[in-house]
N, C-alpha and C positions, 0 to 999 in steps of 0.2 A: 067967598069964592076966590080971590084975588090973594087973599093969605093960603090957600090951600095950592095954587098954582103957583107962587113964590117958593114953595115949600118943595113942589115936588122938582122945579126946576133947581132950585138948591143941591138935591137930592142925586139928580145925575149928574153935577159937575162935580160931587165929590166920589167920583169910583175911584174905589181903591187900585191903583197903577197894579201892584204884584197881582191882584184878582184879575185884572184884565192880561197880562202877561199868561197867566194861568192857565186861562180860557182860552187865549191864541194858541197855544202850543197843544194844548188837547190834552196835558199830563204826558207827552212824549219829551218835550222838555220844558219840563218844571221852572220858574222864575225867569227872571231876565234873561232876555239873548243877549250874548257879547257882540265883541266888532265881528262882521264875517269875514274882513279881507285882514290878511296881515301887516301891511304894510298902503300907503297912500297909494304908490306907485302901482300895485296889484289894484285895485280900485279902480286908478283911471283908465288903465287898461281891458277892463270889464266893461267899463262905459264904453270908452268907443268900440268894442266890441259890439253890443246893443246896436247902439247910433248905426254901425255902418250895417253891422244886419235891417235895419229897418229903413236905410235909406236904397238901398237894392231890393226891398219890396219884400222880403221872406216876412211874413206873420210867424209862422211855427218852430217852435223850437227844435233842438237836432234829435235825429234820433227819434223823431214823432210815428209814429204808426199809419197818420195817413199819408206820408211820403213816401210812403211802400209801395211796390205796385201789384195791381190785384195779383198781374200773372207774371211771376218771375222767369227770368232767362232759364233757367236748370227746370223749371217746369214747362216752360216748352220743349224742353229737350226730351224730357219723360212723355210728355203727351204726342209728341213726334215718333217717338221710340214705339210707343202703346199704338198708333193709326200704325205704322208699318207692320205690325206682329199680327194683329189682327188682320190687313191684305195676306201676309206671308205663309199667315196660317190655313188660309184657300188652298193652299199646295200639297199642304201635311197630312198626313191621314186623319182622320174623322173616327172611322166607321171600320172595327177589327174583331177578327174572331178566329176560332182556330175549327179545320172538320177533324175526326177522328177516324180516321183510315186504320182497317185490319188486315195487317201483314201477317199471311200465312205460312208459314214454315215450309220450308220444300221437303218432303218426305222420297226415303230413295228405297230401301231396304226392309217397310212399313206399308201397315195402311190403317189407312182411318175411318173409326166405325165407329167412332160417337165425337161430336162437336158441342160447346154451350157457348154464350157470351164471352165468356174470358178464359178459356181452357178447351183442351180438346184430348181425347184418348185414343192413344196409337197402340196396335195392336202390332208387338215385332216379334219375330218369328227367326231363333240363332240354334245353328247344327253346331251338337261337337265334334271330336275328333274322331267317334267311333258311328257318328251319322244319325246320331239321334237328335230329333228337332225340340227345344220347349220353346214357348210361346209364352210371351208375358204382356203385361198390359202398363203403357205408360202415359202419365199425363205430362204433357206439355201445355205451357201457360201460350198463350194466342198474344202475338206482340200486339201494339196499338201505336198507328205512328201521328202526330199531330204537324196538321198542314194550316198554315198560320194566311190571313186572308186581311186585307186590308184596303179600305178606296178614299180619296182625299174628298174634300167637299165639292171641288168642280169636277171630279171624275164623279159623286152620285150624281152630280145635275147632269152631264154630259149621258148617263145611265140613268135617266127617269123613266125613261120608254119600257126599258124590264123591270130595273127593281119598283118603279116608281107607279106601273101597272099593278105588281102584286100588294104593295101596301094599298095604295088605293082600292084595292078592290076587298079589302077585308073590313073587319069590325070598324066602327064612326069614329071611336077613339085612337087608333091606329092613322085612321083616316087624316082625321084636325090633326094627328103628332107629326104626319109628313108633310100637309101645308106649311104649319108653323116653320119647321125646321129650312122650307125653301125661303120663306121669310126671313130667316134667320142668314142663310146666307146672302142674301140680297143685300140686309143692312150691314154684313162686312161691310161691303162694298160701297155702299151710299153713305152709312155714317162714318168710314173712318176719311174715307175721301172727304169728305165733307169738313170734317173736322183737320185734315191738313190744309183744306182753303180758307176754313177762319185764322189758322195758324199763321199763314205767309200770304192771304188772297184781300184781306178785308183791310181796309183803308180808315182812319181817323185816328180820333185822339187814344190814350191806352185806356179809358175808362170805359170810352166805347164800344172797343174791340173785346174788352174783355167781356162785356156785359154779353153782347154775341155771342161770343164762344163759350159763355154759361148756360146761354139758351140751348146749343148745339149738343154739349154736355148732356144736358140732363135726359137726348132722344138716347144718350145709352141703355136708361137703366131698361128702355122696349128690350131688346137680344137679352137680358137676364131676367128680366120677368118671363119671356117665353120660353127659357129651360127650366126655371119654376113653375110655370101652368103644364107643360109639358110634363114633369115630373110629377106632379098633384094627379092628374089623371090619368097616369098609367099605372095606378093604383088600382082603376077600375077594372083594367086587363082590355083584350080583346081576341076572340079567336084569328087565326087564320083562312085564307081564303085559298090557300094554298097548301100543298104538305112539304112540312122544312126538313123531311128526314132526306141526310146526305146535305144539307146548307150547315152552318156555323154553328157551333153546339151555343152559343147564345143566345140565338135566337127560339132557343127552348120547344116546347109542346103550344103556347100560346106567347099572345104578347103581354107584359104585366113590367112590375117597375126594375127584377133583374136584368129583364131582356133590355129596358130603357138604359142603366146605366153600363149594362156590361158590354152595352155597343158602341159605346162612344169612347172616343180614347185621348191624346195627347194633345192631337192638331184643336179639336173643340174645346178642350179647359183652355187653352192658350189664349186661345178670341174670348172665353167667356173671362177670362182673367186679367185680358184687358179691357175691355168694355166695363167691367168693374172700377178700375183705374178711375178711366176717363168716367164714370158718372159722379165718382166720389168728388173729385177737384171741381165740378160744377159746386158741391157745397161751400167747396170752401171759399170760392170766388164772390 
């Protein structure tokens, strides 16, 4: 036993030096390292480099990743920039559509004895020079003129009482899309406020500030998950509870997913496009 332990300790004092070089370098570089500094003077300069980094306490080398900070200057400025747009957007329109008004030709020298949707037939009646009358029959295309309609988000809520009467009062699905959507304005208001007082309102170190203002973050992705539930179920449709002949040609025969998109316009992507923003940067935080 005593020769075989002589043996094996024999055994690892003789590694071969270039195998061991070999294996340090991982085949990245092959045999011997040379000197790294070129000269002494470069050297000692490296040392007290070291030395005086580590008598000022820095552990981490430059340029280290956790020296970073979660939430940089130019991202508060973005996420500052995104809470104002989403308050700003409370102002902009929302909710547009246009009526479809029919402008009727004035007739002077005519009359009219048959009408349809888009055309009308005038009967005109022209004497020649020797006083005889003929009578001929002309169509005329029926002009159609478009009246363009539009209301901000605090003008629907300041208008709940009417508009907010007749959705309410129709189909369940219609019903939950106009709760939702008052919700939806509410957390304008609460989340991006909210999120400008983690910005400038919240007190300690930056790790802690920023961990909050990740938690605050992530009550974005509520206002875009409720345009996506909102849009999943106007799939199902719902009638009216009211007749929308002479309101917005958008708002169609019933309610269903064109009437949902085609009523929403600028001011609502703008909030929903920053709410987006600000939920994403909670990951990355």
């Amino acid at each position: 036993m005593a020769e075989k332990d002589e043996k094996g300790t024999a055994e690892r004092k003789g590694v071969d030096p270039e195998l061991r070089f070999k294996y340090l370098g991982f085949e990245v570089k092959p045999g011997k390292i040379g000197d790294l500094f070129k000269s002494d003077s470069e050297k000692e300069s490296w040392i007290k480099r070291v030395l005086d980094k580590r008598k000022s306490g820095i552990r981490l080398r430059e340029e280290c990743s956790l020296t970073e900070p979660r939430v940089a200057p130019y991202e508060r400025i973005v996420l500052t920039v995104t809470s104002v747009l989403i308050i700003l957007s409370l102002f902009l329109p929302w909710f547009s559509g246009y009526k479809e008004i029919e402008v009727k030709p004035a007739v002077t020298a005519a009359s009219q004895v048959g009408t349809d949707s888009s055309s009308s037939q005038v009967q005109v009646s022209q004497k020649d020079d020797k006083g005889f009358a003929s009578i001929s029959m002309v169509k005329k295309k029926v002009e159609i003129r478009r009246e363009f309609q539009s209301v901000s988000a605090l003008g629907a809520l300041a208008s709940i009482g009417n508009m907010g009467g007749k959705a309410f009062s129709s189909g369940f699905i219609l019903m939950l899309t106009a709760l939702l959507f008052i919700i939806y304005i509410l957390l304008c208001l609460g989340l991006a406020g909210y999120t400008l007082y983690a910005l400038y309102g919240i007190k300690g170190d930056a790790d802690s500030m920023a961990l909050q203002l990740k938690k605050i973050l992530r009550l974005n992705w509520i206002p875009v998950a409720v345009w996506g539930f909102c849009l999943l179920i106007s799939v199902a449709g719902a009638d009216y509870s009211f007749d929308p002949t002479g309101m917005v040609k958008q708002l169609g025969r019933s309610y269903g997913t064109a009437s949902y998109l085609g009523l929403l316009t600028y001011g609502f992507y703008l909030s929903l496009a920053a709410f987006i923003m600000n939920a994403v940067k909670a990951v990355e935080i």
